[in-house]
GUGU-665302 format. One record per residue: residue number from 1; residue in one letter; x, y, z of N, C-alpha, C in turn. Coordinates in nm, 2 decimals. Example, Ala and Ser with C-alpha at 12.3 -4.5 7.8 and 13.67 -1.06 7.14 Angstrom:
<recs>
(rec 1,"a",(1.32,-0.57,0.78),(1.23,-0.45,0.78),(1.32,-0.33,0.78)) (rec 2,"s",(1.28,-0.22,0.71),(1.37,-0.11,0.71),(1.29,0.00,0.79)) 
</recs>
This chain:
<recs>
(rec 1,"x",(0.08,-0.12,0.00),(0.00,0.00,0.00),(0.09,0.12,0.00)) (rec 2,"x",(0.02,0.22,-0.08),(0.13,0.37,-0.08),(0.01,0.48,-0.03)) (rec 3,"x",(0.00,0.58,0.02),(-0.04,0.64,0.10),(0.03,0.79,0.02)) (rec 4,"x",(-0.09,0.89,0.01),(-0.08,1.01,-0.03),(-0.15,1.07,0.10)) (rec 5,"x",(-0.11,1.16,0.15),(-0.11,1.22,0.27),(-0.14,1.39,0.22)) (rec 6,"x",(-0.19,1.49,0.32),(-0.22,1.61,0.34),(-0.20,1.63,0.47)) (rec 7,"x",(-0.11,1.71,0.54),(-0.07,1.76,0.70),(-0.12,1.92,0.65)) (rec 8,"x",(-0.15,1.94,0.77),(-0.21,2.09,0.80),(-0.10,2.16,0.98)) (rec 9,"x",(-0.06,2.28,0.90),(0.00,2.31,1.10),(-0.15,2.35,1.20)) (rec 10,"x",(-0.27,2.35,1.09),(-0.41,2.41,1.19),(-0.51,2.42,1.10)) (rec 11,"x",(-0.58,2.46,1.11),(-0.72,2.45,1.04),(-0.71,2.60,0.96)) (rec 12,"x",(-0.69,2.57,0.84),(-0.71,2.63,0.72),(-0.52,2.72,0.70)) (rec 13,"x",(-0.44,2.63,0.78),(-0.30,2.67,0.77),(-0.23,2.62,0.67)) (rec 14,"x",(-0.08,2.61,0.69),(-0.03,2.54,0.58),(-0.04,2.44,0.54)) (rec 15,"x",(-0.04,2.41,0.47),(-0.04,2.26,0.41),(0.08,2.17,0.34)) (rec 16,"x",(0.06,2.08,0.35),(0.15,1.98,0.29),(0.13,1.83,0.25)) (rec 17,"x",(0.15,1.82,0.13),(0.14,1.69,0.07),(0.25,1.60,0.04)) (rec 18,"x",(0.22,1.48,0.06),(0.34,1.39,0.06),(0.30,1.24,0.01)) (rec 19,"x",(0.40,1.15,-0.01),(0.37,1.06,-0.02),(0.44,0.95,0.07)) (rec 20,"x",(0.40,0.82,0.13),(0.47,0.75,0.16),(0.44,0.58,0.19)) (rec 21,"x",(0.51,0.48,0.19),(0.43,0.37,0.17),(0.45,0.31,0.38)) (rec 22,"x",(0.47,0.41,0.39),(0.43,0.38,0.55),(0.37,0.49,0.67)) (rec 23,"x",(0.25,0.48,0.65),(0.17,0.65,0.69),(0.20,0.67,0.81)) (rec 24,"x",(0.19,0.55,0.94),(0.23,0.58,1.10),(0.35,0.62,1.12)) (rec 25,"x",(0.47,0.59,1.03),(0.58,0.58,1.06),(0.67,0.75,1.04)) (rec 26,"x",(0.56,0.77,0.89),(0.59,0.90,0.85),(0.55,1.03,0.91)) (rec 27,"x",(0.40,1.02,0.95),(0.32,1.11,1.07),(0.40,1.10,1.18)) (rec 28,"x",(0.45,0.98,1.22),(0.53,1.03,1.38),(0.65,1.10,1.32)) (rec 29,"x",(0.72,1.06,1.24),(0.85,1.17,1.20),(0.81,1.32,1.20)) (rec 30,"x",(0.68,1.33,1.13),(0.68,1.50,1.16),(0.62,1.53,1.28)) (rec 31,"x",(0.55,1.44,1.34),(0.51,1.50,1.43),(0.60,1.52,1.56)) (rec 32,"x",(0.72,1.49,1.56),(0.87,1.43,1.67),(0.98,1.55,1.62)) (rec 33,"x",(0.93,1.62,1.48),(1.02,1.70,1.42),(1.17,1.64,1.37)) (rec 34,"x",(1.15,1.55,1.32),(1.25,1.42,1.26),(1.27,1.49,1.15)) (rec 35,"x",(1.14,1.52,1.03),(1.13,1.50,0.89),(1.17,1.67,0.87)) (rec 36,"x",(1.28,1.65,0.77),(1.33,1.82,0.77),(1.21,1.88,0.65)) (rec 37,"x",(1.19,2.00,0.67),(1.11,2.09,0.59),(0.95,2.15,0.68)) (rec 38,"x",(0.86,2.07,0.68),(0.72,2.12,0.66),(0.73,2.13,0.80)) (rec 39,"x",(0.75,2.08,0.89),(0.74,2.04,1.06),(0.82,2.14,1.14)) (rec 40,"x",(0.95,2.14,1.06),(1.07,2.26,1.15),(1.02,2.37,1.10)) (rec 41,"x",(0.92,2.41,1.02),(0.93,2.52,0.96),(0.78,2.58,1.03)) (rec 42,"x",(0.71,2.49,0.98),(0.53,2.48,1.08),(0.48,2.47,1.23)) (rec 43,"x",(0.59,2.43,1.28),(0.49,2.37,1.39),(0.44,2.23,1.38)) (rec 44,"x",(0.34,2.17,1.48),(0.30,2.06,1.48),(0.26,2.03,1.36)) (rec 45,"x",(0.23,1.87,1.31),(0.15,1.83,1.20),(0.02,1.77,1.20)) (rec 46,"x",(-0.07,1.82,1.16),(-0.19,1.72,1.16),(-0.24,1.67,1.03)) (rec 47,"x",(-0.24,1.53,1.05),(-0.31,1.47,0.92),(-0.45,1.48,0.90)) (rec 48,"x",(-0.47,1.56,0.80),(-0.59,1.61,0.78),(-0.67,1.54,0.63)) (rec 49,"x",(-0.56,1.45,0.58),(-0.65,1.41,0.50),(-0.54,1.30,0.40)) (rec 50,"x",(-0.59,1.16,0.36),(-0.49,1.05,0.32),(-0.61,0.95,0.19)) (rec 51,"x",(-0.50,0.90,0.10),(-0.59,0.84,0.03),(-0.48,0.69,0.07)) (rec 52,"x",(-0.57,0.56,-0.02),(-0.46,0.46,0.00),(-0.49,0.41,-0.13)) (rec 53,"x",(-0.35,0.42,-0.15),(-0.35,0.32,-0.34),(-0.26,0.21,-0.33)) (rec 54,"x",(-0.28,0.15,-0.44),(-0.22,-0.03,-0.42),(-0.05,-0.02,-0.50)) (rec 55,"x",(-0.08,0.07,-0.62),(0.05,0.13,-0.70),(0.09,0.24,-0.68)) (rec 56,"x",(0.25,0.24,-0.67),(0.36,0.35,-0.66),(0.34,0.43,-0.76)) (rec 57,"x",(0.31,0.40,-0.88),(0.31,0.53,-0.98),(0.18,0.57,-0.98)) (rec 58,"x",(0.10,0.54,-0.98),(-0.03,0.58,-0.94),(-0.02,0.70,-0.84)) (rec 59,"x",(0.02,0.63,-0.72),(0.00,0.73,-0.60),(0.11,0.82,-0.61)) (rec 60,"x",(0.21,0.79,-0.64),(0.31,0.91,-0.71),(0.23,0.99,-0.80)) (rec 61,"x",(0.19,0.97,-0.92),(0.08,1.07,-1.00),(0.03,1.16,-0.96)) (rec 62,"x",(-0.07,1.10,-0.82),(-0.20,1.16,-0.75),(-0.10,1.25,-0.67)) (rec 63,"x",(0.00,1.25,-0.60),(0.07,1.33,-0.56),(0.08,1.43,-0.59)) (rec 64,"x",(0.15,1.44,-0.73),(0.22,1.55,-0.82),(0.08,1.61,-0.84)) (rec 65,"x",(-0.05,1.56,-0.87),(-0.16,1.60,-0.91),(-0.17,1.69,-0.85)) (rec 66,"x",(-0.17,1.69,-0.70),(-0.21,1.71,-0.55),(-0.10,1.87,-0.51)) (rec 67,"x",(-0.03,1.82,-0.56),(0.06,1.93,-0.52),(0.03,2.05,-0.63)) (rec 68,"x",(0.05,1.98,-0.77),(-0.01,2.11,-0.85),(-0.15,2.23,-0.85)) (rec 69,"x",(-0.28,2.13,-0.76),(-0.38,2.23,-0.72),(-0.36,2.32,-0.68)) (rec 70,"x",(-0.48,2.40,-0.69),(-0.48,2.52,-0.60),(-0.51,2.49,-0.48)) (rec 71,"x",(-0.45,2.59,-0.40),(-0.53,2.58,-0.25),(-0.64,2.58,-0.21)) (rec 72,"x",(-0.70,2.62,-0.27),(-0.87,2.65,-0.22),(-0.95,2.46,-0.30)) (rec 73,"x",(-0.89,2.43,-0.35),(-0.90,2.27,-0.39),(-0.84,2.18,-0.33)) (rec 74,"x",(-0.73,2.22,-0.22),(-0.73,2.12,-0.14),(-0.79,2.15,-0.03)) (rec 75,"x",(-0.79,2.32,0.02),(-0.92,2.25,0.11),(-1.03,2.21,0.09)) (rec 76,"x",(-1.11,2.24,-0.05),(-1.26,2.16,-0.03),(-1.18,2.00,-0.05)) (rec 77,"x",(-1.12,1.93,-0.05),(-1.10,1.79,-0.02),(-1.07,1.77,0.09)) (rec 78,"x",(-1.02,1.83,0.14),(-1.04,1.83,0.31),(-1.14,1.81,0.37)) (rec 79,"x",(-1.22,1.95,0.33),(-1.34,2.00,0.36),(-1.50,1.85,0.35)) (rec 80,"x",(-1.41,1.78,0.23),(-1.51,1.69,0.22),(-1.52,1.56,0.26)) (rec 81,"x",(-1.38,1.54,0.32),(-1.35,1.41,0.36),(-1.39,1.44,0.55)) (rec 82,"x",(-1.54,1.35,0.57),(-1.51,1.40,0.72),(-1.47,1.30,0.81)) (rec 83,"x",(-1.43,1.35,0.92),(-1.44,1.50,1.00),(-1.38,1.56,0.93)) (rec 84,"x",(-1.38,1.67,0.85),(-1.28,1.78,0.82),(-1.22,1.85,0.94)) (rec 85,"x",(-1.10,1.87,0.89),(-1.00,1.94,0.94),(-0.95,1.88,1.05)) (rec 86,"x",(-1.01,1.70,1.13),(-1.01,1.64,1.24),(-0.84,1.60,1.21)) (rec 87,"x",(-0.78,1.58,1.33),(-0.65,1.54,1.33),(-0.68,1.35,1.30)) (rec 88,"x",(-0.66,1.30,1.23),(-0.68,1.18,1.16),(-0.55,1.08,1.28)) (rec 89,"x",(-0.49,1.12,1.30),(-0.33,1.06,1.36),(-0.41,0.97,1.42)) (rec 90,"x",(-0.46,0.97,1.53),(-0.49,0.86,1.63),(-0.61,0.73,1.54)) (rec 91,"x",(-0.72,0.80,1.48),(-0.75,0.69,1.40),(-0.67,0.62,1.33)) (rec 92,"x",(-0.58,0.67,1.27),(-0.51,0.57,1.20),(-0.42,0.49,1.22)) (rec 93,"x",(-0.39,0.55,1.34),(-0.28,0.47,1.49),(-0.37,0.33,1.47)) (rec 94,"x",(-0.53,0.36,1.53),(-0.55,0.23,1.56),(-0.61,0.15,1.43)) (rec 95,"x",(-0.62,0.23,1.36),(-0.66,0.16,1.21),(-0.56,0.06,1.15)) (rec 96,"x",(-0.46,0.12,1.21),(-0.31,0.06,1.12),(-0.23,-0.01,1.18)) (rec 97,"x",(-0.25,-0.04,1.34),(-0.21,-0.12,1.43),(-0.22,-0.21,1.44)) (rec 98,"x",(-0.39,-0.26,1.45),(-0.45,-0.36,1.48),(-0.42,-0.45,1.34)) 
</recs>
């Protein structure tokens, strides 16, 4: 599984898209301030919004897709995946644990 990701430092703040084929492991790096860029620069991270695809180039694509929007298009996909704007981290702690 590969995992395209959206962190927010707060509700309707910066944003950041990423990709990675291990979503717990990558959310605690920014959230521990491990991962250089969006976190040392932001503040906390909240996962505010993830898709899951089965192929690397695929979700690489949707990526680049993701990054080329405009802003006001990634938040209504925020906006529409709910809870919006809910910090996702702990659901998917246990989504991805178990």
């Amino acid at each position: 599984m590969v995992f395209v990701y959206i962190l927010a430092n707060k509700r309707y703040g910066t944003l950041y898209t990423g990709l990675t084929t291990n979503l717990m492991k990558r959310i605690e790096e920014h959230r521990q301030g491990l991962a250089d860029g969006f976190t040392k620069q932001h503040g906390r991270a909240q996962l505010v919004y993830y898709e899951i695809h089965e192929d690397i180039d695929q979700a690489a694509h949707r990526e680049r897709l993701l990054k080329k929007w405009k802003r006001q298009w990634k938040i209504e996909l925020i906006e529409k995946s709910p809870p919006n704007w809910y910090d996702l981290y702990e659901d998917v702690k246990r989504k991805w644990n178990n």
